[in-house]
mmCIF file of the N, C-alpha and C atoms, coordinates in Angstrom:
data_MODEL
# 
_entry.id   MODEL 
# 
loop_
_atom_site.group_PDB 
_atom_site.id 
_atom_site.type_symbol 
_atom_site.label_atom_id 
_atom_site.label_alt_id 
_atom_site.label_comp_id 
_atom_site.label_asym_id 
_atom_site.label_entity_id 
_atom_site.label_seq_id 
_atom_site.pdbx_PDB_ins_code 
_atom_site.Cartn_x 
_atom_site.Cartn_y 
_atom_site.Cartn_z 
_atom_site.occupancy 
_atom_site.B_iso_or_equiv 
_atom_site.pdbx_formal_charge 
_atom_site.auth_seq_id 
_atom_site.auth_comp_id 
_atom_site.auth_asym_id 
_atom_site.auth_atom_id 
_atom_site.pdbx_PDB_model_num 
ATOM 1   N N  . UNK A 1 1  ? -207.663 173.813 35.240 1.00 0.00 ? 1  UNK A N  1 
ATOM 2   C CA . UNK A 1 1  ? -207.500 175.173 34.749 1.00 0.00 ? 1  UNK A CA 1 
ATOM 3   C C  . UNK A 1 1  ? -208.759 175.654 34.025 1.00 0.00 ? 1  UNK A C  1 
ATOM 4   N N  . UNK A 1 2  ? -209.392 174.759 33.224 1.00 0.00 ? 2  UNK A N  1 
ATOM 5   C CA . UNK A 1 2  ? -210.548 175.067 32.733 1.00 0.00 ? 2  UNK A CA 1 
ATOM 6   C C  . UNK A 1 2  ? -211.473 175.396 33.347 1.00 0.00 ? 2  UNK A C  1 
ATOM 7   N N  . UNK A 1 3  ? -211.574 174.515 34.523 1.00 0.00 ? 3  UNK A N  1 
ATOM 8   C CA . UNK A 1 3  ? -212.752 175.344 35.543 1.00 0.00 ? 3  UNK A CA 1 
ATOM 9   C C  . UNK A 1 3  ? -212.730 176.533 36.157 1.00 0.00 ? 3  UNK A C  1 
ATOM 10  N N  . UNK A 1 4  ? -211.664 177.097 36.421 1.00 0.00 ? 4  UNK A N  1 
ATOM 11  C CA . UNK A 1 4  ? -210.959 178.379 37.198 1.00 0.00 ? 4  UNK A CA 1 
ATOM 12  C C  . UNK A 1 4  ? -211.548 179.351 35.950 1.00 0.00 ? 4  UNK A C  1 
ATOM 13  N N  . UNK A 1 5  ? -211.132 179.320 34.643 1.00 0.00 ? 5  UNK A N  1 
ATOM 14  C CA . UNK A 1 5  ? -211.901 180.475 33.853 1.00 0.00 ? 5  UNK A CA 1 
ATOM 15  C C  . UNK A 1 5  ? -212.763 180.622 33.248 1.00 0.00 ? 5  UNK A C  1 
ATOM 16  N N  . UNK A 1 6  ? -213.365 179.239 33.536 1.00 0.00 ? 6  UNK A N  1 
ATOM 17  C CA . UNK A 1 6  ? -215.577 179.425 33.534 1.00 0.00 ? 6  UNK A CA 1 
ATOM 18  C C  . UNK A 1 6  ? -215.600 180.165 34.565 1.00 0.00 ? 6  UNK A C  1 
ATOM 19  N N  . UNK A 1 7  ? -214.911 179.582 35.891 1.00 0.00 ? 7  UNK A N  1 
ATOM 20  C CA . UNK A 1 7  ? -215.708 180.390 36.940 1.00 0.00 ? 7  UNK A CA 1 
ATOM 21  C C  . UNK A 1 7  ? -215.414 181.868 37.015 1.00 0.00 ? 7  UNK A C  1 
ATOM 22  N N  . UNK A 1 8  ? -214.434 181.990 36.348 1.00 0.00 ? 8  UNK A N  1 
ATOM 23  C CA . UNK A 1 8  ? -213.723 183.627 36.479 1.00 0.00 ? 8  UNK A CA 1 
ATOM 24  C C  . UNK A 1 8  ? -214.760 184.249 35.636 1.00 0.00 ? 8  UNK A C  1 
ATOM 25  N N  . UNK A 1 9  ? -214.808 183.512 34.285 1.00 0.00 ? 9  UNK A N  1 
ATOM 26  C CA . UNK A 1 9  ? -215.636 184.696 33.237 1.00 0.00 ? 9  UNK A CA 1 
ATOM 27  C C  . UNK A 1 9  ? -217.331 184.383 33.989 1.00 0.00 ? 9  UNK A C  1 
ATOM 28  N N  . UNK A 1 10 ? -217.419 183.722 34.388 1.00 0.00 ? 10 UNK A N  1 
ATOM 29  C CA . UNK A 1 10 ? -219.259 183.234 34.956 1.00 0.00 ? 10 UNK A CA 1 
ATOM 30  C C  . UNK A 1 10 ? -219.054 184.867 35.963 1.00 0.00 ? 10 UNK A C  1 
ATOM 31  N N  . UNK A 1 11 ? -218.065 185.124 36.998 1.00 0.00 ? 11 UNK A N  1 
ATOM 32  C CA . UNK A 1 11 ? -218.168 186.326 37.889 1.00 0.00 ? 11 UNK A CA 1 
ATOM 33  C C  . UNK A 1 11 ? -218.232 187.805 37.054 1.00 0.00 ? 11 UNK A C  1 
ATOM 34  N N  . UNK A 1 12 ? -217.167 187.612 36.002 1.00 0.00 ? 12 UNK A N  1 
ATOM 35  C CA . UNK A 1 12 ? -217.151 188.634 35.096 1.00 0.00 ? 12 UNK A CA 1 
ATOM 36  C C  . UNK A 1 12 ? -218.659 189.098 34.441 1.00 0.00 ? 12 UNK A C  1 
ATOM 37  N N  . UNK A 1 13 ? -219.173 187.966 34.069 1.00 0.00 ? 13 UNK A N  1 
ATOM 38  C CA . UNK A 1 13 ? -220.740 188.450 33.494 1.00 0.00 ? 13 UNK A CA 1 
ATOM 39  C C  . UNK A 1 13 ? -221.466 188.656 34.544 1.00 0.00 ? 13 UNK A C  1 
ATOM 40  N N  . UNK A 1 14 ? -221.238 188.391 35.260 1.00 0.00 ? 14 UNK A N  1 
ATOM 41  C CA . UNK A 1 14 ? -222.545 188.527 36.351 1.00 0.00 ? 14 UNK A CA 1 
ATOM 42  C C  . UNK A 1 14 ? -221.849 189.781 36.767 1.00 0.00 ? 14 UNK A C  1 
ATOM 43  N N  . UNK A 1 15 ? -221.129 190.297 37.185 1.00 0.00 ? 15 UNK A N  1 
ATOM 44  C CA . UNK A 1 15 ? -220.744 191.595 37.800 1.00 0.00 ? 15 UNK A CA 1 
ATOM 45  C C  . UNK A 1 15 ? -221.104 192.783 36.220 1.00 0.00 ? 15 UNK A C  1 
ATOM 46  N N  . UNK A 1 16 ? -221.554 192.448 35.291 1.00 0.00 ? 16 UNK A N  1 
ATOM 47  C CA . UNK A 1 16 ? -221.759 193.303 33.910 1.00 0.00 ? 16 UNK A CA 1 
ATOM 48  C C  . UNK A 1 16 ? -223.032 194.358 34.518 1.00 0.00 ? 16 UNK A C  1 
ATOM 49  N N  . UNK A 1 17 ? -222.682 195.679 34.179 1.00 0.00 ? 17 UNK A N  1 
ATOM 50  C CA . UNK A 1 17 ? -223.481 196.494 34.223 1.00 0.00 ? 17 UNK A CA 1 
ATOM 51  C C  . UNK A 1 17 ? -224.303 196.777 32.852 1.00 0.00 ? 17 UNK A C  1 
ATOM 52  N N  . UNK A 1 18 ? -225.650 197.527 32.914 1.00 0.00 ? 18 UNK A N  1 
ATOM 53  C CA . UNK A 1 18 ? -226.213 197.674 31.761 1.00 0.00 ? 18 UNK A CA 1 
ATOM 54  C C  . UNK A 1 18 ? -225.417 198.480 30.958 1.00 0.00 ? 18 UNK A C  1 
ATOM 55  N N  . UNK A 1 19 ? -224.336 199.447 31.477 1.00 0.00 ? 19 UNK A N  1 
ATOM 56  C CA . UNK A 1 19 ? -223.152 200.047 30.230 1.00 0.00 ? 19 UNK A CA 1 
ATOM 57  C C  . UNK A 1 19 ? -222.631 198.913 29.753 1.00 0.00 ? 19 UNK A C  1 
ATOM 58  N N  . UNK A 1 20 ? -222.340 198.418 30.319 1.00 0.00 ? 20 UNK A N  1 
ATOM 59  C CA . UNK A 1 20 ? -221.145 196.698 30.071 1.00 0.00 ? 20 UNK A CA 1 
ATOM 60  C C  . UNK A 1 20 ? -221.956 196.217 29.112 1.00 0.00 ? 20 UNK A C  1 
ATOM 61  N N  . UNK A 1 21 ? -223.265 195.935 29.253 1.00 0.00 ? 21 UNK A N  1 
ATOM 62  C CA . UNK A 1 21 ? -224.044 195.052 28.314 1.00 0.00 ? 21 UNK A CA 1 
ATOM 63  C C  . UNK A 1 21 ? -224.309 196.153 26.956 1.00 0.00 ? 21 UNK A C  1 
ATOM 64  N N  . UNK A 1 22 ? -224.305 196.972 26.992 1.00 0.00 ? 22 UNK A N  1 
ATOM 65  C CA . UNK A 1 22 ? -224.816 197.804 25.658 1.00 0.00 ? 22 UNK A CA 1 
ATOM 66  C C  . UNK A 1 22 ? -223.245 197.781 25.510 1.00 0.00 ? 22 UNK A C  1 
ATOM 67  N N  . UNK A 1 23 ? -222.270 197.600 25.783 1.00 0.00 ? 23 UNK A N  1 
ATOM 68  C CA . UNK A 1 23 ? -220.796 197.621 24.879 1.00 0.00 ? 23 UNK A CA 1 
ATOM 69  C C  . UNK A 1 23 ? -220.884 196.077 24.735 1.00 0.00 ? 23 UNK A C  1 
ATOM 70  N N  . UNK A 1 24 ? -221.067 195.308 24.817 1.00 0.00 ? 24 UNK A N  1 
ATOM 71  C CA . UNK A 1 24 ? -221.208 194.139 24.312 1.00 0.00 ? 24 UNK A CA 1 
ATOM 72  C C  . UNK A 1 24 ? -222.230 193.963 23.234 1.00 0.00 ? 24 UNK A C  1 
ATOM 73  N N  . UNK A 1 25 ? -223.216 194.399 23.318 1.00 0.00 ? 25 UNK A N  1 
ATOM 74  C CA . UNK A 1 25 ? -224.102 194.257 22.434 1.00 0.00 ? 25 UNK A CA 1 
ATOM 75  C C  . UNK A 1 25 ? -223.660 195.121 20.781 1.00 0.00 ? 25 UNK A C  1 
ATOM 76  N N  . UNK A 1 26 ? -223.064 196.533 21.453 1.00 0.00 ? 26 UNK A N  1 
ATOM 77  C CA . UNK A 1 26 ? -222.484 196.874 20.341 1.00 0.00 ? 26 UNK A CA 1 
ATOM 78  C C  . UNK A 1 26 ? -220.905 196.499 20.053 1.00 0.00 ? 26 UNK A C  1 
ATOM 79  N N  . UNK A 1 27 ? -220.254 195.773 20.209 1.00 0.00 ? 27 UNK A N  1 
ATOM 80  C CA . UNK A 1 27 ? -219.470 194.806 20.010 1.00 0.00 ? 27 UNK A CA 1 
ATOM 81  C C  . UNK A 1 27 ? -219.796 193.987 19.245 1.00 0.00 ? 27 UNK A C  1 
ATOM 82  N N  . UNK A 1 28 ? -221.016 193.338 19.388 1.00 0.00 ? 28 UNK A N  1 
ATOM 83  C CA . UNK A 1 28 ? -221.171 191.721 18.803 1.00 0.00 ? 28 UNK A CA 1 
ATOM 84  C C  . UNK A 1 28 ? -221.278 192.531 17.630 1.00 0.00 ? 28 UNK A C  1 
ATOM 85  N N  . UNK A 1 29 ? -222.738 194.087 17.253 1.00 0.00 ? 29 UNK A N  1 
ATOM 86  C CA . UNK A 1 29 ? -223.068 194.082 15.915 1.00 0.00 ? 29 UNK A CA 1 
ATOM 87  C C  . UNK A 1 29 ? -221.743 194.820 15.153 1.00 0.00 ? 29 UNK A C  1 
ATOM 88  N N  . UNK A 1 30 ? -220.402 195.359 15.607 1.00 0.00 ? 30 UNK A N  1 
ATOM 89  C CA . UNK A 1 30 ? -219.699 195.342 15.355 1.00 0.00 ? 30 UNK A CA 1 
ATOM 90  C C  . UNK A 1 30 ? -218.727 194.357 14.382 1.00 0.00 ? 30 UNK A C  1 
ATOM 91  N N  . UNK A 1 31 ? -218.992 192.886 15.037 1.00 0.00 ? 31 UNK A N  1 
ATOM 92  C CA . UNK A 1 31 ? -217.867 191.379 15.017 1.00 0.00 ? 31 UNK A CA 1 
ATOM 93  C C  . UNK A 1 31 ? -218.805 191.565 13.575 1.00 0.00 ? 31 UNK A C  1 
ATOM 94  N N  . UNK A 1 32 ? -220.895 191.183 14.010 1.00 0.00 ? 32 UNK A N  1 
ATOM 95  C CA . UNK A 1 32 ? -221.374 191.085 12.957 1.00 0.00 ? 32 UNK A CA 1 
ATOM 96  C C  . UNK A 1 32 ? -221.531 191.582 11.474 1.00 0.00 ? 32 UNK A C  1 
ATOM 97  N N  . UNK A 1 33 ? -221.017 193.179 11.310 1.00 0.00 ? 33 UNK A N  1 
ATOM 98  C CA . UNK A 1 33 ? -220.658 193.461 10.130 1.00 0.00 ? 33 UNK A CA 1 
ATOM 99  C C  . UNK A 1 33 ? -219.129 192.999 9.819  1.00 0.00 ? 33 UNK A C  1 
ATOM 100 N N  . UNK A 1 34 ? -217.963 192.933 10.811 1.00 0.00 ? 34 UNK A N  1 
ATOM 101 C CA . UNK A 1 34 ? -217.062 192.897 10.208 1.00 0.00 ? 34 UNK A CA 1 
ATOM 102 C C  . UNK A 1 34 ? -217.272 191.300 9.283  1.00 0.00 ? 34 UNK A C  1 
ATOM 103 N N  . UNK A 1 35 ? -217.861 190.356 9.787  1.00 0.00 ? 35 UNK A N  1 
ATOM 104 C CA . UNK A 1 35 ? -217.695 189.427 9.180  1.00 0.00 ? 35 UNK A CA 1 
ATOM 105 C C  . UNK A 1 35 ? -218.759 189.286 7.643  1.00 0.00 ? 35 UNK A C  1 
ATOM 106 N N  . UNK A 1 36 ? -219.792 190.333 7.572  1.00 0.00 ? 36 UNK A N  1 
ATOM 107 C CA . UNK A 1 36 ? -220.420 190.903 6.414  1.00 0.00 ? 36 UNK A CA 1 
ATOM 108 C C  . UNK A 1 36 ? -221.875 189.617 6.605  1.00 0.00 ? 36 UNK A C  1 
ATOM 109 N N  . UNK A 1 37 ? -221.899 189.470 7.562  1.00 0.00 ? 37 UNK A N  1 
ATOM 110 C CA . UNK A 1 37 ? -223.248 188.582 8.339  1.00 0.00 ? 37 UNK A CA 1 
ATOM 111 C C  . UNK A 1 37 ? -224.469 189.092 7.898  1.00 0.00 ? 37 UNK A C  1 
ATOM 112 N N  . UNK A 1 38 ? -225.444 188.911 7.041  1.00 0.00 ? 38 UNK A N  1 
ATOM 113 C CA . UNK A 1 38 ? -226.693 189.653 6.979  1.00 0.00 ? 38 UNK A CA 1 
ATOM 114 C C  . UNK A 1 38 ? -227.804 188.820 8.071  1.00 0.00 ? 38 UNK A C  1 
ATOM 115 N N  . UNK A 1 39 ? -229.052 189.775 8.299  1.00 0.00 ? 39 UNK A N  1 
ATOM 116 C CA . UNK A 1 39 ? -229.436 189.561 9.226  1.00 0.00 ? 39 UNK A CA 1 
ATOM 117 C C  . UNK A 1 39 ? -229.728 187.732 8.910  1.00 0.00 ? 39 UNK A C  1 
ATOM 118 N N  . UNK A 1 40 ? -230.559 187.532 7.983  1.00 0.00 ? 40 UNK A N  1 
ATOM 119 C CA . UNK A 1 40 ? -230.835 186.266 7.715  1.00 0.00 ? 40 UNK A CA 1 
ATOM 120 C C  . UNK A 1 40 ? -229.543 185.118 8.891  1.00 0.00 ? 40 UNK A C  1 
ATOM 121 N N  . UNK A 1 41 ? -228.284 185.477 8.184  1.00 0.00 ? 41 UNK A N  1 
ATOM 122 C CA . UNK A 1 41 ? -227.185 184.370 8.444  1.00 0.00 ? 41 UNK A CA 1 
ATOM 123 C C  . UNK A 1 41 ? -227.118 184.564 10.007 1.00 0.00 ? 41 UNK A C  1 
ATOM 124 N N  . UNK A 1 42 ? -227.292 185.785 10.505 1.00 0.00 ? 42 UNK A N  1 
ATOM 125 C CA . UNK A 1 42 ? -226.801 185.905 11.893 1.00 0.00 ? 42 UNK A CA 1 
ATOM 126 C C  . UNK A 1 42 ? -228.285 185.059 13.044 1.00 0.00 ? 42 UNK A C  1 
ATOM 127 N N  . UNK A 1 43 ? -229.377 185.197 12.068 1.00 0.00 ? 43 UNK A N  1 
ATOM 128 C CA . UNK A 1 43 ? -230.437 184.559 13.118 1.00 0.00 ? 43 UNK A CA 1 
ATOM 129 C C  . UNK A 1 43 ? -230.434 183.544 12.954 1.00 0.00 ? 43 UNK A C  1 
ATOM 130 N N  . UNK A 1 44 ? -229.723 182.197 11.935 1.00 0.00 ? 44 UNK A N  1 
ATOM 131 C CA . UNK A 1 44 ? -229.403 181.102 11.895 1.00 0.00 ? 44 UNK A CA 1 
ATOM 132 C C  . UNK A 1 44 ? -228.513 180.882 12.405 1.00 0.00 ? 44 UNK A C  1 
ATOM 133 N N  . UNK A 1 45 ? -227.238 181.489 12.759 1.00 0.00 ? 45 UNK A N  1 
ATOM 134 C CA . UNK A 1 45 ? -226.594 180.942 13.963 1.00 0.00 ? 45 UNK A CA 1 
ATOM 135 C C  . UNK A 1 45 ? -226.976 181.044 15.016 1.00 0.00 ? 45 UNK A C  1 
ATOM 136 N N  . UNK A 1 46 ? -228.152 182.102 15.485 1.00 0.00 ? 46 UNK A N  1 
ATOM 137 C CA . UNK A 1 46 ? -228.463 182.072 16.985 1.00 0.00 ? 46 UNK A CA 1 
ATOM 138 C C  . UNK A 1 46 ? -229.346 181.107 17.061 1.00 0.00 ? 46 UNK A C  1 
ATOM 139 N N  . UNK A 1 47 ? -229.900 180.876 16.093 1.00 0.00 ? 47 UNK A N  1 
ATOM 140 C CA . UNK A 1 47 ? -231.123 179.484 16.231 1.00 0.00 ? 47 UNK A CA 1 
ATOM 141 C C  . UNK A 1 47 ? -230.057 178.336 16.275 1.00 0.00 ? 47 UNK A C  1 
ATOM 142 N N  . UNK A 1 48 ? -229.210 177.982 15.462 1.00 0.00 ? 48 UNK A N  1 
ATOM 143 C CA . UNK A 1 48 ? -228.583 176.776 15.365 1.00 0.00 ? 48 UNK A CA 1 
ATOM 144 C C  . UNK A 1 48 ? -227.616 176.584 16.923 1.00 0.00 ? 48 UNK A C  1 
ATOM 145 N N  . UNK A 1 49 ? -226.829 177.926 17.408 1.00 0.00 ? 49 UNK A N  1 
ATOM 146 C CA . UNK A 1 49 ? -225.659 177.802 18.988 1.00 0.00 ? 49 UNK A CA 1 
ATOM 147 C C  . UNK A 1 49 ? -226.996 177.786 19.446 1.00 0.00 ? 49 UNK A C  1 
ATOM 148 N N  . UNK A 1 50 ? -228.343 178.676 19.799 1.00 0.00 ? 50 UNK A N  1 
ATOM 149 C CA . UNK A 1 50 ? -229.241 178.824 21.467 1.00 0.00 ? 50 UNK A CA 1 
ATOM 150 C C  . UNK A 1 50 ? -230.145 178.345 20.749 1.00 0.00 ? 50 UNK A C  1 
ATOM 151 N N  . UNK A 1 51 ? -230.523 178.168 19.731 1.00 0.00 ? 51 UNK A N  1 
ATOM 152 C CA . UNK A 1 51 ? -232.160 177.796 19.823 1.00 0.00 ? 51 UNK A CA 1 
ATOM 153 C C  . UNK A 1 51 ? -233.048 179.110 20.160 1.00 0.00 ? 51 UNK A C  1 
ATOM 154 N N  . UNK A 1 52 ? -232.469 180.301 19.610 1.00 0.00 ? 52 UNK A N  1 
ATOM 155 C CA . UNK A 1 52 ? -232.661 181.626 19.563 1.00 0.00 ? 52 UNK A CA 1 
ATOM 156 C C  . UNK A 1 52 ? -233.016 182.331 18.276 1.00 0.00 ? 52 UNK A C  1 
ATOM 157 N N  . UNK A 1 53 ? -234.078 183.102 17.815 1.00 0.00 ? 53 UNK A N  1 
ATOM 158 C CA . UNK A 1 53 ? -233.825 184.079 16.668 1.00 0.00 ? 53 UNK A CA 1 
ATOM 159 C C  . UNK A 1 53 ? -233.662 185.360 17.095 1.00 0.00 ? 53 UNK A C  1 
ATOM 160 N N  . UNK A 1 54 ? -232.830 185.645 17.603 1.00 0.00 ? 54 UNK A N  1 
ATOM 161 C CA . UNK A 1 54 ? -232.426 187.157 17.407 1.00 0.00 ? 54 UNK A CA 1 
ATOM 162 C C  . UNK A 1 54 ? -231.843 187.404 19.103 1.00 0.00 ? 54 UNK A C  1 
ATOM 163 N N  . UNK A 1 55 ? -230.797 188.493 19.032 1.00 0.00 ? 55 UNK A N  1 
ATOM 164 C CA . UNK A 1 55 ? -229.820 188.629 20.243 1.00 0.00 ? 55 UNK A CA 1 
ATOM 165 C C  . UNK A 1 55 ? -230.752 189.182 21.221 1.00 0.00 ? 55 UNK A C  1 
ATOM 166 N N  . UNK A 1 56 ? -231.782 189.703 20.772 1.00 0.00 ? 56 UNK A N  1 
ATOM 167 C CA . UNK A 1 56 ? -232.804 190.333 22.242 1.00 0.00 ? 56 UNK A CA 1 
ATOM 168 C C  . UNK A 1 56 ? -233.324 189.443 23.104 1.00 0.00 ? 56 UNK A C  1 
ATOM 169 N N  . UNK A 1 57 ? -233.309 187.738 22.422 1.00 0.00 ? 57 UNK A N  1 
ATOM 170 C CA . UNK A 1 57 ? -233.379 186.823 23.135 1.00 0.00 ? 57 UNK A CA 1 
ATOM 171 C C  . UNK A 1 57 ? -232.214 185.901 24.183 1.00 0.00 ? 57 UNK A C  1 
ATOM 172 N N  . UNK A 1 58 ? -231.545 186.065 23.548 1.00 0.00 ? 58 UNK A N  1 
ATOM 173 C CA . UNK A 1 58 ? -230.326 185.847 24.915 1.00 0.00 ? 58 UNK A CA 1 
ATOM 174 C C  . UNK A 1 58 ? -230.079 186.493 26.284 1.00 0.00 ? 58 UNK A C  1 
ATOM 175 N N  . UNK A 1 59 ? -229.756 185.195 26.688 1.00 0.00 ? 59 UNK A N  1 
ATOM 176 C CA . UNK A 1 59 ? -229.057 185.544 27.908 1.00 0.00 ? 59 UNK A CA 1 
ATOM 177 C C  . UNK A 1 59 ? -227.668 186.449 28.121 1.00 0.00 ? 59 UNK A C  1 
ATOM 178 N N  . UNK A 1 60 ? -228.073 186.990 29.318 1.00 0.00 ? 60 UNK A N  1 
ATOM 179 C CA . UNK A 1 60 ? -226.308 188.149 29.552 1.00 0.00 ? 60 UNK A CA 1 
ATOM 180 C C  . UNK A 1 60 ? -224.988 187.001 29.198 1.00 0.00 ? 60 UNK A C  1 
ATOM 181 N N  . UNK A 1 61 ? -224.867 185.777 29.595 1.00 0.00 ? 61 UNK A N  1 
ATOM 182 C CA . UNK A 1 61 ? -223.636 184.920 29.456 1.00 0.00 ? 61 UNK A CA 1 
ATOM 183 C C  . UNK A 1 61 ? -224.213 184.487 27.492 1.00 0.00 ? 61 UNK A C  1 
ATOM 184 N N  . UNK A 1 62 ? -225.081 184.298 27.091 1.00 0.00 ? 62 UNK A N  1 
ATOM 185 C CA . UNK A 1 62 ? -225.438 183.607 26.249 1.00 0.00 ? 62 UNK A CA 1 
ATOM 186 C C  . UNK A 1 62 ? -224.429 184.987 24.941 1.00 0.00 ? 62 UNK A C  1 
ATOM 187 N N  . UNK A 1 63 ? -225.325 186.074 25.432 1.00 0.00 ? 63 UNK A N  1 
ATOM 188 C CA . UNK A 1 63 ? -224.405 187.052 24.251 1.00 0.00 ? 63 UNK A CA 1 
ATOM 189 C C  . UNK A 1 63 ? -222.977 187.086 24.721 1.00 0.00 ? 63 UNK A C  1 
ATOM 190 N N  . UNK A 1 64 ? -222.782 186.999 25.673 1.00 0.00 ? 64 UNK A N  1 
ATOM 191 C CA . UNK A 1 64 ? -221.017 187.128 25.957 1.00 0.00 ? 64 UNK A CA 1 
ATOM 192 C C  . UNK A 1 64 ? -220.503 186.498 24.929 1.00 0.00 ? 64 UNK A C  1 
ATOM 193 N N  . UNK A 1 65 ? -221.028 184.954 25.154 1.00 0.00 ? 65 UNK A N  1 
ATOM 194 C CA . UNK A 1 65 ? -220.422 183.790 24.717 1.00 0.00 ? 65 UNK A CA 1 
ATOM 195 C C  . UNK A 1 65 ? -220.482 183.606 22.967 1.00 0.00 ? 65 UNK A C  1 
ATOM 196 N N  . UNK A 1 66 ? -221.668 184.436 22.594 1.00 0.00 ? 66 UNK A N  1 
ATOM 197 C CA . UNK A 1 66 ? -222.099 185.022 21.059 1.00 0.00 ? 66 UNK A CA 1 
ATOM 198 C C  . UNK A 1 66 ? -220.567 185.875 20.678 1.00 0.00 ? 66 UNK A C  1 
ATOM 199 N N  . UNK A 1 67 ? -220.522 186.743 21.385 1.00 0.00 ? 67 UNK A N  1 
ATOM 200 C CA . UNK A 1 67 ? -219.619 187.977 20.883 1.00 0.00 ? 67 UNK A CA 1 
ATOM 201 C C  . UNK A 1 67 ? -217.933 187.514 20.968 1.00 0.00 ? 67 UNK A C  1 
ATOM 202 N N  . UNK A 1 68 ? -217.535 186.233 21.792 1.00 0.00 ? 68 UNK A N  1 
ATOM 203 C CA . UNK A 1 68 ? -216.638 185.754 21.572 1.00 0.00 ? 68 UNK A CA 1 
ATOM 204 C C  . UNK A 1 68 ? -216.249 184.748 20.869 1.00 0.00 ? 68 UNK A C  1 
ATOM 205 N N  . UNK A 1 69 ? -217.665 184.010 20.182 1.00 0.00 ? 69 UNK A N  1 
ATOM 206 C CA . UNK A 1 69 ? -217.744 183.235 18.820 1.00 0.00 ? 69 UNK A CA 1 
ATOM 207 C C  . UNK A 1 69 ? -217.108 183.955 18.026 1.00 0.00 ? 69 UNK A C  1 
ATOM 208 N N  . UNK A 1 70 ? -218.018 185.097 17.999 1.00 0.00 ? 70 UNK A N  1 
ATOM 209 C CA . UNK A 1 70 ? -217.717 186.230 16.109 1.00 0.00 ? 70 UNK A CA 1 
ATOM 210 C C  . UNK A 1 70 ? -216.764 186.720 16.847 1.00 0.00 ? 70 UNK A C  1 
ATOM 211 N N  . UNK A 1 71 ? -215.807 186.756 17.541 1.00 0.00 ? 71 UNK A N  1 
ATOM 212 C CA . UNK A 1 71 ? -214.570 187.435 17.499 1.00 0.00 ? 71 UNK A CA 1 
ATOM 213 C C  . UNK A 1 71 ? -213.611 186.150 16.981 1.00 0.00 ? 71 UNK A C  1 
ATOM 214 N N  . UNK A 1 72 ? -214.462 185.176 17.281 1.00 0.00 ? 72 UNK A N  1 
ATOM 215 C CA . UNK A 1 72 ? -212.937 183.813 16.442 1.00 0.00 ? 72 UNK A CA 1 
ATOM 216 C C  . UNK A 1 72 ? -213.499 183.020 15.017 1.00 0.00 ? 72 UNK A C  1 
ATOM 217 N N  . UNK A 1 73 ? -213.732 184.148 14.628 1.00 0.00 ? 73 UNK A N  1 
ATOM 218 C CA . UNK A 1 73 ? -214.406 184.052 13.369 1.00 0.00 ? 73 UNK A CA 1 
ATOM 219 C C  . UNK A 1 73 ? -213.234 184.675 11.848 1.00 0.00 ? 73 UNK A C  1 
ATOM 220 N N  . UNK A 1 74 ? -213.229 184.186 11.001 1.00 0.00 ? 74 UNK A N  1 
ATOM 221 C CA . UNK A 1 74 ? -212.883 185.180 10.380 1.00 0.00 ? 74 UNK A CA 1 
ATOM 222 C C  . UNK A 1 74 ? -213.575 185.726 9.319  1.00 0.00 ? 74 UNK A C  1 
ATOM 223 N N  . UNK A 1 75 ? -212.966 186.773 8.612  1.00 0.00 ? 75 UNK A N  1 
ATOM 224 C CA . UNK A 1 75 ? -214.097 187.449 8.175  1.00 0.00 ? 75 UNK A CA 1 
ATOM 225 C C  . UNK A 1 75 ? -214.490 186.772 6.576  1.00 0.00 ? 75 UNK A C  1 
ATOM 226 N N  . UNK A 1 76 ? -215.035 186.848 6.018  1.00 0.00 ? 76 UNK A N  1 
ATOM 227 C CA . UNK A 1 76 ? -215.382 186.419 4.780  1.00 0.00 ? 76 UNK A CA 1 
ATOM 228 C C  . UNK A 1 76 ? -214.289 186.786 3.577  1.00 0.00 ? 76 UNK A C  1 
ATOM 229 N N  . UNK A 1 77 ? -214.011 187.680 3.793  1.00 0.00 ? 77 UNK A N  1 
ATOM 230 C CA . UNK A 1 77 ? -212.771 188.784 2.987  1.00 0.00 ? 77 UNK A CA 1 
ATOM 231 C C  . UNK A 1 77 ? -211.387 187.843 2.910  1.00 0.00 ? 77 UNK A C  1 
ATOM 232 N N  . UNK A 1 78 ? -210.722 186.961 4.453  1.00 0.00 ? 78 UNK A N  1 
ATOM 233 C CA . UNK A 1 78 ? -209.940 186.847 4.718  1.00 0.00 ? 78 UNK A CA 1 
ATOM 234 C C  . UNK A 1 78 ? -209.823 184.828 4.656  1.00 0.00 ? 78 UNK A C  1 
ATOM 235 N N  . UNK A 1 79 ? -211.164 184.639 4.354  1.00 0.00 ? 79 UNK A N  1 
ATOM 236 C CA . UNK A 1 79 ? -211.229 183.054 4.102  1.00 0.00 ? 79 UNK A CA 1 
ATOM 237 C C  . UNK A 1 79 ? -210.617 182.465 2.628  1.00 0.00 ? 79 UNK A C  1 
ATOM 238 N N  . UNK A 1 80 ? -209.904 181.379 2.775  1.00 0.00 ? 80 UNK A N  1 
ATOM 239 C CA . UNK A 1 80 ? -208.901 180.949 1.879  1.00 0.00 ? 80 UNK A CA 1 
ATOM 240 C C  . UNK A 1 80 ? -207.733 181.499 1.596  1.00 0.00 ? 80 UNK A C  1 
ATOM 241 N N  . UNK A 1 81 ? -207.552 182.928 2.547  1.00 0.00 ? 81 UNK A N  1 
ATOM 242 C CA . UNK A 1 81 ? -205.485 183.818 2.177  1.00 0.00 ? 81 UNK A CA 1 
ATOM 243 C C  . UNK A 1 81 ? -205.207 183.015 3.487  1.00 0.00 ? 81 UNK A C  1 
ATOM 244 N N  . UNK A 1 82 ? -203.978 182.522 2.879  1.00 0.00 ? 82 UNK A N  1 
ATOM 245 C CA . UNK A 1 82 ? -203.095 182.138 3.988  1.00 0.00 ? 82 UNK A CA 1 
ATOM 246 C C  . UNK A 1 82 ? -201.921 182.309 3.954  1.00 0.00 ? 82 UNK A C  1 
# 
């Protein structure tokens, strides 16, 4: 089953248009304020997941896979209520 929805989302990015990619991109900086990320923290996670400083360096699957990190994130606000 796991392989069926790499390969599904691998078709999904690759079929991404440059609208598709600028709603992703503004998505991620979306995830990135909600979680109150300053730039500093956000280019240490792209260095630490890709070995990246900054999202202009990623790949089309690489930000996908960025923007569905910070969506399973929670936000700073909401760490320790349970």
């Amino acid at each position: 089953m796991a392989a069926y929805i790499k390969q599904e989302l691998a078709k999904a990015i690759a079929s991404l248009t440059p609208d598709d990619l600028s709603t992703v991109q503004t998505l991620t900086a979306v995830q990135i304020g909600r979680l109150g990320w300053e730039a500093e923290k956000t280019q240490n996670m792209l260095f630490q997941r890709y070995g990246k400083r900054s999202q202009s360096e990623l790949s089309v699957s690489e930000l996908c896979l960025f923007l569905w990190y910070l969506e399973g994130q929670q936000s700073s606000s909401l760490q320790g209520v349970r």
